[in-house]
C-alpha positions in Angstrom: -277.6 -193.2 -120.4 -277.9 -192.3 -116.9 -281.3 -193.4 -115.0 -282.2 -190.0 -114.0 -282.2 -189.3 -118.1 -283.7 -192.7 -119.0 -286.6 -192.4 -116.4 -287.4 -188.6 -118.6 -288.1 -189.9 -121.5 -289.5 -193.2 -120.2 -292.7 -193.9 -122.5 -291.9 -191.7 -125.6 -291.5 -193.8 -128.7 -288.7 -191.3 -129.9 -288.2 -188.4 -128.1 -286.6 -186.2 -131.3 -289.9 -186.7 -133.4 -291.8 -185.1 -129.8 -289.2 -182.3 -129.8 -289.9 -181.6 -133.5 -293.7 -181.8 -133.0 -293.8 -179.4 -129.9 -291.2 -176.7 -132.3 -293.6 -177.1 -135.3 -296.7 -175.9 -132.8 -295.1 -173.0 -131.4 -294.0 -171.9 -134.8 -297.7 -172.6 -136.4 -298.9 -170.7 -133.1 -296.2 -167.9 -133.6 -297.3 -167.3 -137.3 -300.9 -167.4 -136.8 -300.8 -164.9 -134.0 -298.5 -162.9 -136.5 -300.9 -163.1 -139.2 -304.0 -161.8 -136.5 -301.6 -159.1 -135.8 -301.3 -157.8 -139.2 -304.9 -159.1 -140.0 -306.2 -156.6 -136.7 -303.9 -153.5 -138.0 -305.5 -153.7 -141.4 -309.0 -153.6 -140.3 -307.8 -150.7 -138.0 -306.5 -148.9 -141.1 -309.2 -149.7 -143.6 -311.7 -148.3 -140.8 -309.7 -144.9 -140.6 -309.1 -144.6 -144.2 -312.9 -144.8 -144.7 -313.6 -142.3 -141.7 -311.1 -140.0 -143.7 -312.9 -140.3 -147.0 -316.7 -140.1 -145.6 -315.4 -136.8 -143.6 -313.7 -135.7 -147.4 -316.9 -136.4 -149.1 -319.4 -134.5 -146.8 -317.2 -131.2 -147.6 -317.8 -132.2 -151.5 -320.1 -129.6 -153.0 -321.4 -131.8 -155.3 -323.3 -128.6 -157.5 -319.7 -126.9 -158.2 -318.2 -130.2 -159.2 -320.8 -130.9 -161.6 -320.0 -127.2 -162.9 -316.5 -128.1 -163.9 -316.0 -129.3 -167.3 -312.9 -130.7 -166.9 -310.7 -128.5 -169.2 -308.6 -125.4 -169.3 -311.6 -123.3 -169.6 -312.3 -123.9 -165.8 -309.0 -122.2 -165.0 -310.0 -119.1 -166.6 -313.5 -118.9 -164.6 -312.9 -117.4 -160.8 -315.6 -119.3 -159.5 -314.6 -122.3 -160.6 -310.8 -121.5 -159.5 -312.3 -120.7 -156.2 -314.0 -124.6 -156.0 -310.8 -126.0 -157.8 -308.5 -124.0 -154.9 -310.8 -125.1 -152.0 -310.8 -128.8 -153.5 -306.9 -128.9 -153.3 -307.2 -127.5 -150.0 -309.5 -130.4 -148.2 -308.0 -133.0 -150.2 -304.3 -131.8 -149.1 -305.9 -131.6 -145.2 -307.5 -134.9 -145.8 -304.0 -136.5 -147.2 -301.7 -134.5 -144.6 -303.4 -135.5 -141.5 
């Protein structure tokens, strides 16, 4: 070894194991800024998912719901047709927006 390269490392103990020590903390500080990336985007989507379904609730007519029974027979009432076709209607602009 030259001096220039002996005076470098003059005082490590082994200067592979500080190599591998300084590698393994940029890699534990690359995946934990990954995994507050991901974390932050979640939060983000969770909050606009619930904005979508409080704004998809408030249209809910909660008296014509009740009305259905749940079979074919609603198909044959227009009323009910009318809350059934409106329903698909907000949920579709809920989904597609």
């Amino acid at each position: 070894m030259t001096d220039q390269q002996t005076t470098r490392f003059h005082g490590m103990k082994n200067p592979r194991l500080t190599a591998a020590a300084l590698l393994l903390a940029i890699l534990a500080a690359g995946v934990f800024f990954a995994w507050w990336v991901v974390s932050r985007a979640d939060r983000e989507m969770r909050a606009g998912l619930l904005q979508q379904t409080r704004l998809a609730a408030q249209a809910v007519n909660v008296e014509r719901v009740q009305a259905l029974s749940g079979t074919a027979a609603d198909l044959d009432s227009p009323g009910k047709r009318k809350t059934l076709t409106r329903r698909h209607q907000g949920l579709a602009h809920v989904i597609f927006s």
